[in-house]
Every structure is written in C-alpha cells, then in structure tokens.
N, C-alpha and C positions, 0 to 999 in steps of 0.2 A: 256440273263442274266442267272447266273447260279441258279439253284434250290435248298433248303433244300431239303436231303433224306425224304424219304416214311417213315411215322411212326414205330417205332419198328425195323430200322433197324439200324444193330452193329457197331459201328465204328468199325475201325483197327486202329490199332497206333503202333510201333515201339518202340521200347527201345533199349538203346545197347548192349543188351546182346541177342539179338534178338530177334521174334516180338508174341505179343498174336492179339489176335482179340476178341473181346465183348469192351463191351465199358469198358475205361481204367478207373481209380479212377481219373477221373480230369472233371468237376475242381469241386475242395473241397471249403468251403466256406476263403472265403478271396484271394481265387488263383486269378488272373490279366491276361487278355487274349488279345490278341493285334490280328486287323483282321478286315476287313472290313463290313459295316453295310450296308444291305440289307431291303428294305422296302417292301411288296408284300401285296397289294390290298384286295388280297382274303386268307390269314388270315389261311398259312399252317399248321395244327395242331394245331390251333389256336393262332400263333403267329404273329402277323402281322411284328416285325420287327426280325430279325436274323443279327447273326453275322458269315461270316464264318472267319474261325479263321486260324490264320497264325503260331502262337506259344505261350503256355501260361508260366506259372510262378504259384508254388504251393505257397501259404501262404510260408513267411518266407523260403525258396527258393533262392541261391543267383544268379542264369539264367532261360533265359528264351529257353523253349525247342520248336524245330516246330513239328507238327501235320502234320498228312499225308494231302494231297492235301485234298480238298471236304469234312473238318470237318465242323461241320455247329452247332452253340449253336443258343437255344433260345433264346428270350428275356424275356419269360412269360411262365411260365405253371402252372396253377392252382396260379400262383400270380408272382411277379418279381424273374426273377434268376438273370438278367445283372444290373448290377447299372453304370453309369457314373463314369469314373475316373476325 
C-alpha cells in the first residue's frame, strides 16, 4: 500500500504555464478533492486517515485539475481539514 510523504516535505505540482515546486495554494477552504481514502493504524503525522488525491477543484472553480502522482492530504491536523462530500 502506498505511503503518505515524510513530514515537511514539498509537493510539486504543475501548471500550464509550467511547473513550481513547494506546495501549491491548494486546497483553499471550500476547494473539492476527489482521490482515494487510505486508513493506516499507526497514525502518520498524526493522521490516521488520508486521502491521496487524484485532482481537486478550487472553491467556485468551473474543472477539476489532476495533481502530480503521490499528492497525499490529510484528514486531520491540529483538527479536521477533509469533511465528507
């Protein structure tokens, strides 16, 4: 099963105007992330559940964009990021 990255490290993401690396301004509150849900026991960074993510959508947004392979959201950090759609 694949893993969440090591704390602290950057994503890279793409654009089309081509590509930065740090983590990009996503997702802002209200943005919609679509991508598979991942459970792990021992509670990586202290999140027990994650999402790696396929492609999200900013708030008001009219597509949804994909993310480089191996993005990975929390579900929790210091309180809920992911809510249920």
């Amino acid at each position: 099963m694949p893993r969440p990255p090591p704390p602290h490290t950057a994503l890279a993401a793409k654009s089309g105007k081509g590509s930065f690396s740090g983590p990009p301004e996503w997702p802002r509150n209200g943005a919609v992330l679509k991508g598979t849900v991942h459970v792990f026991e021992d509670k990586p960074q202290g999140s027990r559940e994650w999402l790696l993510v396929s492609e999200y959508k900013q708030a008001g947004a009219g597509a949804f964009v994909a993310v480089p392979e191996g993005t990975w959201m929390q579900f929790e950090q210091s309180g809920v990021l992911l809510h249920a759609a």
